[in-house]
N, C-alpha and C positions, 0 to 999 in steps of 0.2 A: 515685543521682546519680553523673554522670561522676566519674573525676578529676582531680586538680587540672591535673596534666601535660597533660590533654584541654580541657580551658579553653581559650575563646577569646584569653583577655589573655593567659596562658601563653605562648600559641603566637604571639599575635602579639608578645610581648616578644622571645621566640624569634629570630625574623624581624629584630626590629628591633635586635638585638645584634648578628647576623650582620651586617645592613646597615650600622650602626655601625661595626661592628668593618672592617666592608670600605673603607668609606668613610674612617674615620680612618687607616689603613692606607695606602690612596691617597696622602690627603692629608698623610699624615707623609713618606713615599717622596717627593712631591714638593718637602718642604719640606728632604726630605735631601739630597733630589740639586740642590737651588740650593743650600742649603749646602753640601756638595761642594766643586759649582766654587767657590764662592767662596774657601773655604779652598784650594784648590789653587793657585786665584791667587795668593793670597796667600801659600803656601809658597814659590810659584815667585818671586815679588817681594822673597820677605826674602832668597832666596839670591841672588838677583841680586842685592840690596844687597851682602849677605855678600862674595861674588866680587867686587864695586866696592871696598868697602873695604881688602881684603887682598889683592889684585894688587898696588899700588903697593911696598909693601914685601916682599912675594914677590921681585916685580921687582929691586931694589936688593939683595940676598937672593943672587940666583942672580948678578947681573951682579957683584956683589965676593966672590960665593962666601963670603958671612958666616954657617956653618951657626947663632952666636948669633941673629941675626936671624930667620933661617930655624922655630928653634924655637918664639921667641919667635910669630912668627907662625900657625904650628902649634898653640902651646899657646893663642894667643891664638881661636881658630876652634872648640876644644877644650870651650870654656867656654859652648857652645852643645849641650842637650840633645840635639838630634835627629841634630849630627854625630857619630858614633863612630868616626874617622880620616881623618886629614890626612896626606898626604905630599908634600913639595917636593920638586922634580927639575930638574937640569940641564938643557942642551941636549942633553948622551948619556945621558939618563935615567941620569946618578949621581944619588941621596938625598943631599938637602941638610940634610932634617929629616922629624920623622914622630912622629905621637903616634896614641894609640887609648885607646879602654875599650869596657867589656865592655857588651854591650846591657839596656836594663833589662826585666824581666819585665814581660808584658803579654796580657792576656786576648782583645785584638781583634786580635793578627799575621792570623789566621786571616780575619776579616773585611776587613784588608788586603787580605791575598793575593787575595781575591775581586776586587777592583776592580784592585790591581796590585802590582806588586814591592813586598815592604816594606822593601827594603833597592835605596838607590838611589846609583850613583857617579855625581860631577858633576866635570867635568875645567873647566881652566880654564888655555890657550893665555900664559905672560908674553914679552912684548914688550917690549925697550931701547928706548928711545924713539929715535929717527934709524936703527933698523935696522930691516930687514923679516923677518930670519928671525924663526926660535922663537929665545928663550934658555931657557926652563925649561916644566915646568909643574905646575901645584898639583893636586892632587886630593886630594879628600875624599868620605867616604862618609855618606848620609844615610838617620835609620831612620824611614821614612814613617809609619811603626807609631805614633811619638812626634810626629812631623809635625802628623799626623791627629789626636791625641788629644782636643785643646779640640771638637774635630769631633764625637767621638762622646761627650764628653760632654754637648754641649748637642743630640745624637739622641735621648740617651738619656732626658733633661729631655722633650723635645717627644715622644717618642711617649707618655711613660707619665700625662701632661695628657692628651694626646687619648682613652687609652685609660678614665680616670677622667672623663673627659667625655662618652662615651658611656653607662659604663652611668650614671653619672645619669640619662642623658636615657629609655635604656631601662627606668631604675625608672621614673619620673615618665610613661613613658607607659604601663607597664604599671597603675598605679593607675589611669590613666585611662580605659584602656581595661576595667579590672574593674570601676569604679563608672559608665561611662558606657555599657557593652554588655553586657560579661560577665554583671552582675549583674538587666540589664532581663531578658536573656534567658534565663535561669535561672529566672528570676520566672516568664515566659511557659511556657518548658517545663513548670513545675510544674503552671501552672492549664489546661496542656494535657490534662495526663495525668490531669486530675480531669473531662475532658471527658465522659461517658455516649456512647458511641456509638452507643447506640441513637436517644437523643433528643440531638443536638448542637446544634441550636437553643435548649435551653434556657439554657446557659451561657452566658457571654462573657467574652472575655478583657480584661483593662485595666491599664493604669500609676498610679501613686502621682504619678507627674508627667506632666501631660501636656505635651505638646513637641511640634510640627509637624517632625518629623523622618520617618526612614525606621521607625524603631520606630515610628513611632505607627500609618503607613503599614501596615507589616507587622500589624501587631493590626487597624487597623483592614477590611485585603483579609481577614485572616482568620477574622473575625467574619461577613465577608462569605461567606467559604467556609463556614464552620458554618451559615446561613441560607441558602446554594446545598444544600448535602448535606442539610439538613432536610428540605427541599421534595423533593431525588431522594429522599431512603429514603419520604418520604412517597407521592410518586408510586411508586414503587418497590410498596409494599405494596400498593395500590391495584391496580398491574398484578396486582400475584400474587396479589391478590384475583381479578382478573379471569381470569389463567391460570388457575387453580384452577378455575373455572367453566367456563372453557374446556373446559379439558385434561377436568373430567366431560363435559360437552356431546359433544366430541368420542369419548369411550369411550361415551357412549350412542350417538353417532349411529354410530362402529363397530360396537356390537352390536346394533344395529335394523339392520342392511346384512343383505340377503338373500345375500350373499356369503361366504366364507371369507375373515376375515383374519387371517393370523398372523406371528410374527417369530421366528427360530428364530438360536442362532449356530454357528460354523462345526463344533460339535461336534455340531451336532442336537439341543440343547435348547430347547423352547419359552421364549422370553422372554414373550410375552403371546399369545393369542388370545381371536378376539370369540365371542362365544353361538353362532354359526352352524355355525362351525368344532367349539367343542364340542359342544354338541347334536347334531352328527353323530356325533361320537366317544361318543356317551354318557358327558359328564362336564361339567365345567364350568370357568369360566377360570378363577378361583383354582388347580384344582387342575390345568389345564393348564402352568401356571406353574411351569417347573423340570422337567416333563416330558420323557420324551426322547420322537423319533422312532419309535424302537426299541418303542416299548411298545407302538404301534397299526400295526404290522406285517400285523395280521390284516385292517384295511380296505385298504390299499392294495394295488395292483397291483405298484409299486415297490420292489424291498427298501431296507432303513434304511440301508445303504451308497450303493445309487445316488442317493437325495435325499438325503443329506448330503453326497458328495462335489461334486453339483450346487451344493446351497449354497455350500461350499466356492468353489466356482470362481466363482460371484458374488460373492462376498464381497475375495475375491484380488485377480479382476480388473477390480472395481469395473464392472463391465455386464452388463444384464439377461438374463435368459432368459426364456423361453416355452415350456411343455408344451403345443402344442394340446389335446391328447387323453389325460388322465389316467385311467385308469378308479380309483374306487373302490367300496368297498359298504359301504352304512351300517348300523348294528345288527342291524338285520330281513333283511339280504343280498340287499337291492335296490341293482341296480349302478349306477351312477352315473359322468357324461362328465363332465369337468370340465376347462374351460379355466384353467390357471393359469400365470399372471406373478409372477416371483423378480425383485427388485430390490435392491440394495445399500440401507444406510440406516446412519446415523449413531445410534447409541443410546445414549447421555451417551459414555462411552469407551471404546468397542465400536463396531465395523461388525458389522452382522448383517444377513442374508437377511430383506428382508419379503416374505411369502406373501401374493397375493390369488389365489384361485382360483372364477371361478364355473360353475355347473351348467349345463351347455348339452346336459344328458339331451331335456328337452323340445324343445330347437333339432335338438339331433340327429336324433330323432325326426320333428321337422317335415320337417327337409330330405329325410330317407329319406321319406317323405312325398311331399315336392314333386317331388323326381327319381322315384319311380314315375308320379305323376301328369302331368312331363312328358315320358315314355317312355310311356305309357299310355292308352287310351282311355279317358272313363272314363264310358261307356255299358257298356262290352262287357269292360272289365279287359283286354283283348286291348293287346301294344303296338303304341306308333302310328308317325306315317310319321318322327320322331326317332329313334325306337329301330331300325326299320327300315332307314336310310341308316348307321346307324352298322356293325349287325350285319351287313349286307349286304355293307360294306366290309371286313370282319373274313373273311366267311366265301371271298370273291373273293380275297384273300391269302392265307387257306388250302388254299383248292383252287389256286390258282397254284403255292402252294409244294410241295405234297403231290401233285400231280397227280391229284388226284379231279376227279370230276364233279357237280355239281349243279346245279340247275332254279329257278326263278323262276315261282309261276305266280300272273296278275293275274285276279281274279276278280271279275265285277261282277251283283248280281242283275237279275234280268229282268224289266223292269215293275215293278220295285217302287214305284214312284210311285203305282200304283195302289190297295195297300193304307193309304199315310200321306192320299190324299185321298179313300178311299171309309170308312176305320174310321178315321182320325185318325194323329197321330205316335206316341202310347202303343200303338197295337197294334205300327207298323210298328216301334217302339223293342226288345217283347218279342221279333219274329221274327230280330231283327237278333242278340239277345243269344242264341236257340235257335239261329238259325245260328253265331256263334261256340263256342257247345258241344259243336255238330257237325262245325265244321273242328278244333276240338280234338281229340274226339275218336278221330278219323281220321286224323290226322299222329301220327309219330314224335315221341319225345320228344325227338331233336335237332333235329328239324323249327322255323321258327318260324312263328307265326301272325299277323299283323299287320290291326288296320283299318288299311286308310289313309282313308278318307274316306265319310260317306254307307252308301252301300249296295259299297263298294269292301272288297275282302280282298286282302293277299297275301301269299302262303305260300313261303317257303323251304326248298327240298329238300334234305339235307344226306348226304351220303356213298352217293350215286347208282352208284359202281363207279367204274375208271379205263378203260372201255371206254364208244365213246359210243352205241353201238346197242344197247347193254345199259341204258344210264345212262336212256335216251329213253322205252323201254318200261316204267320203272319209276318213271317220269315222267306218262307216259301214265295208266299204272293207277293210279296216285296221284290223279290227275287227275279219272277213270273213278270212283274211290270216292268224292271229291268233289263231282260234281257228281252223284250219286246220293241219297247222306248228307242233298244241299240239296234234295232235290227230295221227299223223303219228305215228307209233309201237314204242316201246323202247323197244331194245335189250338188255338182263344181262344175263351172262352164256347161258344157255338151253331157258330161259321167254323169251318171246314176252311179253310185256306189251301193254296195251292198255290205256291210260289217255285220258278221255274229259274236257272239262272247260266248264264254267259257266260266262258268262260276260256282265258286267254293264255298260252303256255308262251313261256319260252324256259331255252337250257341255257349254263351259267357253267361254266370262264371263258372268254372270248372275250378275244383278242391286242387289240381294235379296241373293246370295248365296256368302260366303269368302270360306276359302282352307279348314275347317272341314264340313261344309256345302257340298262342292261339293262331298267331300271324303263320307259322308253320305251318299249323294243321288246316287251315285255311287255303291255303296254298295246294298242301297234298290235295285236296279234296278239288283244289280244278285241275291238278294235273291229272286227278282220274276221271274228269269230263273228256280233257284231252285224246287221253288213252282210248275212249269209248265213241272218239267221231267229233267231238264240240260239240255247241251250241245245246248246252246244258246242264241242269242245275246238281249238284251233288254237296247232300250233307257231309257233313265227316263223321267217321265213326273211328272207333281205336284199331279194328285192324289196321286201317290205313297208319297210323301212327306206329302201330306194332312193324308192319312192312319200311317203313322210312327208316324207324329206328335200327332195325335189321341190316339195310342199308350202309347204313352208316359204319356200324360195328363191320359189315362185312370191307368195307372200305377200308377203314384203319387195318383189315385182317392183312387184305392184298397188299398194303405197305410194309407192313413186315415180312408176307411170303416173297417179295423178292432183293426184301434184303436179306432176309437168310436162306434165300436159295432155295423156298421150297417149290418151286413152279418144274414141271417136269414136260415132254414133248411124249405125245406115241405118237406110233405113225402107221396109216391107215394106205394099205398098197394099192394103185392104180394097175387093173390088167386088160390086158387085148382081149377083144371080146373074142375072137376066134380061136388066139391058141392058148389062151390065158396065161401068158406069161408076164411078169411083173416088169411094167415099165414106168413105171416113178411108186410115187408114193403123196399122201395131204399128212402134214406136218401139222399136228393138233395141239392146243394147251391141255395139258391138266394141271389140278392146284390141289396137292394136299393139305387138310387143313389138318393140327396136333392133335384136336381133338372130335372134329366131327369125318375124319378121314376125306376120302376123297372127294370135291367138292362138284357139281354137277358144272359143264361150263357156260351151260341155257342160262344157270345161277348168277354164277361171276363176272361174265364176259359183261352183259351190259351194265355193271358197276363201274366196270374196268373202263370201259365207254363213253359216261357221263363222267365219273370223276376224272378224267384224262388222262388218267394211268398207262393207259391204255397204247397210248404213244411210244413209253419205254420198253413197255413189258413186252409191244410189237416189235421194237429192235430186237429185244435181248431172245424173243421166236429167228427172227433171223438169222441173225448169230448162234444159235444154239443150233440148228437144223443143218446148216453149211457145216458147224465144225462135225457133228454126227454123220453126216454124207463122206465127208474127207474120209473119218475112219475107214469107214467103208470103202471106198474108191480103196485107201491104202492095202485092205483086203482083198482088194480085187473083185468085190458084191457087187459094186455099183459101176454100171456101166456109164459112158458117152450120152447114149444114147435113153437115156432117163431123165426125169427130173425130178425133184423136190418143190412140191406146192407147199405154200403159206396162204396164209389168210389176211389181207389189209382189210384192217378198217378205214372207216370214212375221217375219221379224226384222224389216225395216223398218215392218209392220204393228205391230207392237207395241211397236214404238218409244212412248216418253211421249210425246214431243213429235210426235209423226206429224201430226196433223190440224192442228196451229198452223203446223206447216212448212212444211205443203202451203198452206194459204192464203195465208202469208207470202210466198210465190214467186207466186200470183197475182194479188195484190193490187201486189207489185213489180213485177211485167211489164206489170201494167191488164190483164190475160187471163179472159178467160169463161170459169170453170169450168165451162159445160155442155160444151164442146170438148174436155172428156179423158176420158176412158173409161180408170179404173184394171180393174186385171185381177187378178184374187185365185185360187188354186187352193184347192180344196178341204182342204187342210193348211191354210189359215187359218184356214176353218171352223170345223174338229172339235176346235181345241186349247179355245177357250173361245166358245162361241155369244155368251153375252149380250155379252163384250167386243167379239167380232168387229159383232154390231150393232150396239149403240153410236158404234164408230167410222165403220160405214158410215154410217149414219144422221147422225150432223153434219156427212161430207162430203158426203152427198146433199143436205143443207140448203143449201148453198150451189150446189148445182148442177150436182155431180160426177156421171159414171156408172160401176157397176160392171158388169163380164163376171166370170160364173162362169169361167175359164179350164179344159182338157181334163177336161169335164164328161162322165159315167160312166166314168170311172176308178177313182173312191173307192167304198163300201160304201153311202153313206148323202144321197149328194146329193141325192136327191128331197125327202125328209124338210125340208132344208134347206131347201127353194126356197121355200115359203111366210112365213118369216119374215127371210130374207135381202131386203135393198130391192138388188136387181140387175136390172138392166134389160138383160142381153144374156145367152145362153148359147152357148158354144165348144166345138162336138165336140171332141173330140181327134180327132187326125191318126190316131191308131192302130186308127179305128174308120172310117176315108177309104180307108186306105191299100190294103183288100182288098175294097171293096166292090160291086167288080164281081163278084167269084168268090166270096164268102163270104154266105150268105144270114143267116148271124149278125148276119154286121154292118151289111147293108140294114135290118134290121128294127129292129139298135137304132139306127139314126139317124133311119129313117123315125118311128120312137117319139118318140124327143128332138126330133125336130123337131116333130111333129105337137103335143108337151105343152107345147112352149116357144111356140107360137102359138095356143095353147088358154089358157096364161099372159099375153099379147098381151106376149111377151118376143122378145127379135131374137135368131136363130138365125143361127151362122156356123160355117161347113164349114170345120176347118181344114187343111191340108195338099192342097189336090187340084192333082194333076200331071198329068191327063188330060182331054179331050174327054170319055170315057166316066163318069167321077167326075164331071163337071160337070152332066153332062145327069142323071146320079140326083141329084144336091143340087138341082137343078130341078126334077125330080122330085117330090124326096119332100119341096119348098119350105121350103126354106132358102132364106132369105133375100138372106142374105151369103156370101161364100168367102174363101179366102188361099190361096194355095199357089203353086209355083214356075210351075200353067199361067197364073195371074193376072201374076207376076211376080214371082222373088226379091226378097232385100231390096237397094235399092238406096243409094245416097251422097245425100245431098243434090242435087245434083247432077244426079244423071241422074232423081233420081226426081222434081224440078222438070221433066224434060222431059215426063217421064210425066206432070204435073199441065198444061203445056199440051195434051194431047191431048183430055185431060178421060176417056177411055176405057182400057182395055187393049189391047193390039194383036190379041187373040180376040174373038171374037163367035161365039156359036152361036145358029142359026135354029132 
């Protein structure tokens, strides 16, 4: 229990002494200083009296110079305590009279002197009555010390009441403040401290009296507080009930993580790790616990300085790190990638390094995986055209820089299409993987060997010489072993196969050519093996580039000539060989070009061909020839019994939509399809029989006719004629052109002719520019002719004039 001094009443007595004592203090100072003045007035008024009374006879005194009188009145002023000397004076200050005594002892001079003189002289001017000067003057001295004294006796009365008036009032409130506070609260601290703070709702606190005051107040908010803190410890235990649960929960679902986790502090000792971490370690988390770094030195890649100091610096600088690529090895010395994240963390009063690290062996693996696989053929393992473009770019910077030479060469096999559709894809798949064994094995081992695509190779030649006619040669014979290596037999089941190649040199580095550049020109250069038979080698040079690039430009030309219309038709008249009258007509392209005028169509036509142009531009001939015939028809030129030739290509024939187009444009113009005579060469034939019937066959359904066009040209046209529905056959011009002087070629047209009218098919002589050529195609009855003796191809235009004639301008008897 406090003590007494520490007590509330104590101290508030304390307080109220001081304030007492203050206050009476005040109030006595002020009741001293009205009395004061008052006594000082009242000093000043009795000596005023004093002075009133004793002038008169002063006076009389000094004016008869009576020093008996003089004393008389001296002794008489004498008799007054507080004066202690009188002297009377003439008009030339002679002493008339004069008395004194000694001052009495006195304890308050001191307390005088504080306020003022305690010794004071009071003069006083005598006057003859009917005169104006001075006649004398009196003076006495006064001891304010004695003056004052009823003064400070009745101070001395009033403070020491006041100050006996205080402490009563300060006893009397101290009792009351011990029995009316002091003592409630005393009470309350005890049954405080009897409180159980484990369970504080079970007590309660209470008075002996109760009273609507601030004590009752106070007990009763704090009764309130003891059933407030009950309920929190109770909720309280509850949660840590639940933490508890928790906090296991969570260390199981930490050690069910297929990851590493652990918490290390800034010295490298394990504070905790999960199952995963230790079962790596061979050990377990209890006894990871307290662990250093240091002790599994043998699995890490890391020494125990460098991942401690890393922790360290996590730890310091309160921000994470990241090991992408940890390597470790776990008991058995199976090595192990491990991505691991170090983050700072709060651990009761400690920051420490939390470890998660997980195993990305298998991801690793995958992705070394997936980047071979997307470098990679993965038919052949050979790499592909990614790996290719990159390498290629690599080795073009190294021969730049180094001044070497090396070779690109683009190799495609020959006819291989024929083995994936005569023995299927799995054979043609096996020969593809013997040939890539084979370019293996024949290149250098800085050499690289690339698919690029299909039945496509390309090989890179790598430290050629710094001499380029040296570099070429060994290029060549590289080349030379190559396509030997490919030509050697392949063996499958019962086959002997036979594969040739086709290949494209060219030599790096070139000022003018990068890595799609050389791969182009690489390329151009086997398609002009192609061109000349297969099975052989061909450098590149720039025409070939010059021709490509021409190409091209001509390509983007033909895109714009038919967006703006510049594509035009003539038309080249068909006549009877006997009476030569005009019965149809071949429906020609031409293309003018803005600037190089009309453009040859030997030129254009096979651009239009391979870029697949060729499809639309073959509608929009349809289209354009039918709406030019109508006119005609509407003029009355064109007869029933005529027709209008077009020319299909092979691509446009195999078009999907071919046959729906083609009637689409008939049906929109109201045009009789008996009036067109499509024209197919023998490349349409031979790529697929049944398709090519088919499609003839539901355009002949509707009324169309076909012309075999430059029929014995190909290998196999006879064969054909019986199952093709074509209703006309076309010498070629090449079999016209000599037929006066070549006995070859009378006999094969006199042939084709005599079979194509034993077939009851129409026979037409293409090309003839002679009298003499006309009179054999009459001859040997043909039926029909074309050629420049008939009439070039004309404009619309003039060949309208020609269709008034109704004839050619020849005639033979």
């Amino acid at each position: 229990m406090q003590g007494f001094a520490q007590g509330i009443s104590f101290r508030l007595a304390k307080v109220g002494v001081v304030i007492a004592f203050i206050v009476g203090i005040l109030m006595s100072a002020v009741q001293m200083y009205i009395d004061y003045q008052v006594q000082s007035t009242e000093i000043t008024s009795l000596i005023s009296r004093i002075t009133e009374v004793s002038t008169p006879p002063a006076v009389r005194a000094v004016h008869t110079l009576d020093d008996k009188l003089a004393r008389e009145v001296a002794t008489g002023l004498m008799r007054y305590d507080f004066i202690i000397a009188v002297t009377i004076e003439d008009e030339e200050a002679n002493e008339l009279a004069s008395a004194s005594k000694p001052r009495q002892e006195s304890n308050t001079h001191w307390f005088t002197q504080f306020f003022t003189d305690d010794l004071k002289l009071y003069s006083s001017s005598l006057f003859i009555p009917g005169e104006v000067n001075v006649s004398g003057h009196m003076l006495f001295v006064v001891d304010l010390d004695i003056a004052y004294r009823p003064f400070y006796q009745q101070s001395v009365v009033l403070i020491s009441s006041g100050l006996i008036r205080s402490f009563f009032l300060v006893l009397f409130l101290f009792i009351a403040f011990h029995y009316m506070l002091t003592k409630p609260l005393i009470n309350l601290s005890v049954q405080m401290k009897q409180i159980n703070p484990g369970s504080p709702g079970e007590q309660r606190l209470n008075r002996p009296h109760q009273t609507d005051d601030e004590l009752n107040q106070l007990v009763q908010s704090a009764n309130q507080l003891l059933d407030t803190v009950d309920l929190a410890l109770a909720k309280r235990r509850a949660v840590e009930v639940v933490l508890r649960k928790s906090e296991e929960h969570v260390r199981q679902i930490i050690d069910s993580l297929p990851v590493w986790v652990g918490a290390r502090n800034c010295d490298g000792y394990y504070i905790f790790a999960n199952k995963a971490l230790s079962g790596f370690l061979g050990t377990t988390p209890d006894q990871m616990r307290g662990s250093h770094i240091g002790e599994f030195e043998q699995y890490s890649a890391m020494s125990p300085s460098e991942i401690v100091a890393l922790d360290a610096e996590v730890i310091k600088n309160r921000r994470p790190a990241q090991i992408w690529e940890e390597k470790w090895v776990d008991i058995n010395g199976k090595p192990h990638q491990m991505h691991t994240y170090i983050m700072p963390m709060e651990f009761y009063d400690e920051v420490v390094a939390l470890v998660v690290s997980s195993d990305i062996t298998e991801l690793k693996n995958t992705q070394e995986l997936m980047e071979h696989m997307a470098y990679h053929d993965p038919l052949t393992d050979l790499p592909n055209r990614s790996y290719l473009l990159e390498r290629l770019e690599e080795e073009l910077s190294r021969a730049t820089m180094q001044k070497v030479i090396g070779a690109l060469l683009f190799i495609d096999l020959d006819q291989f299409k024929n083995i994936n559709d005569s023995l299927g894809h799995p054979v043609g798949d096996v020969v593809l993987k013997r040939v890539a064994e084979r370019l293996t094995s024949v290149t250098g081992d800085n050499d690289v060997v690339v698919r690029l695509s299909g039945d496509e190779f390309v090989i890179i030649l790598t430290g050629l010489g710094d001499h380029l006619d040296d570099a070429v040669l060994r290029a060549e014979a590289a080349g030379e072993r190559i396509k030997t290596s490919i030509a050697e037999p392949y063996y499958h089941n019962d086959f002997e196969l036979h594969v040739t190649c086709s290949v494209g040199v060219v030599m790096f580095p070139d000022d003018d050519a990068g890595v799609h550049e050389l791969l182009q020109y690489a390329d151009t250069a086997m398609y002009q093996v192609k061109d000349h038979g297969r099975n052989a080698i061909q450098f590149f040079n720039r025409n070939m580039a010059d021709n490509a690039r021409n190409v091209l430009v001509m390509e983007g030309d033909l895109h714009k000539a038919l967006e703006n219309k510049r594509f035009s038709l003539h038309f080249q008249p068909r006549a009877d060989s006997q009476s030569s009258e005009i019965v149809g007509a071949e429906a020609l392209l031409r293309w003018y070009h803005p600037e190089r005028g009309m453009v040859s169509p030997a030129e254009f036509i096979p651009v239009l061909e391979t870029s697949g142009l060729i499809v639309e531009v073959g509608q929009w001939v349809i289209s354009e020839a039918i709406k030019q015939v109508k006119q005609w028809q509407a003029q009355g030129l064109w007869h029933e019994n005529m027709r209008i030739g077009v020319n299909i290509s092979p691509r446009q024939f195999r078009a999907a939509n071919f046959v729906d187009d083609v009637i689409k444009i008939c049906t929109r113009e109201s045009f009789p399809p008996n009036l067109i005579e499509m024209e197919i060469t023998e490349g349409i034939v031979i790529q697929n029989l049944d398709e090519t019937v088919g499609t003839m066959a539901a355009l002949c359904a509707e009324g169309i006719n076909f012309a075999l066009d430059d029929f014995g040209t190909g290998y196999s046209s006879i064969s054909y004629l019986k199952q093709l529905p074509v209703s006309i056959l076309k010498i070629d011009k090449s079999f016209v052109r000599d037929l006066t002087v070549d006995r070859n070629d009378r006999v094969l047209v006199e042939t084709i002719s005599a079979m194509g009218n034993m077939l009851k098919l129409d026979v037409v002589a293409e090309g003839v520019e002679t009298a003499e050529q006309l009179k054999c195609v009459q001859q040997y009855k043909c039926r029909y002719y074309q050629g420049y003796f008939c009439s070039k191809p004309l404009s619309p235009r003039d060949f309208e004039r020609l269709l008034v004639k109704g004839k050619t301008a020849v005639q033979l008897v």
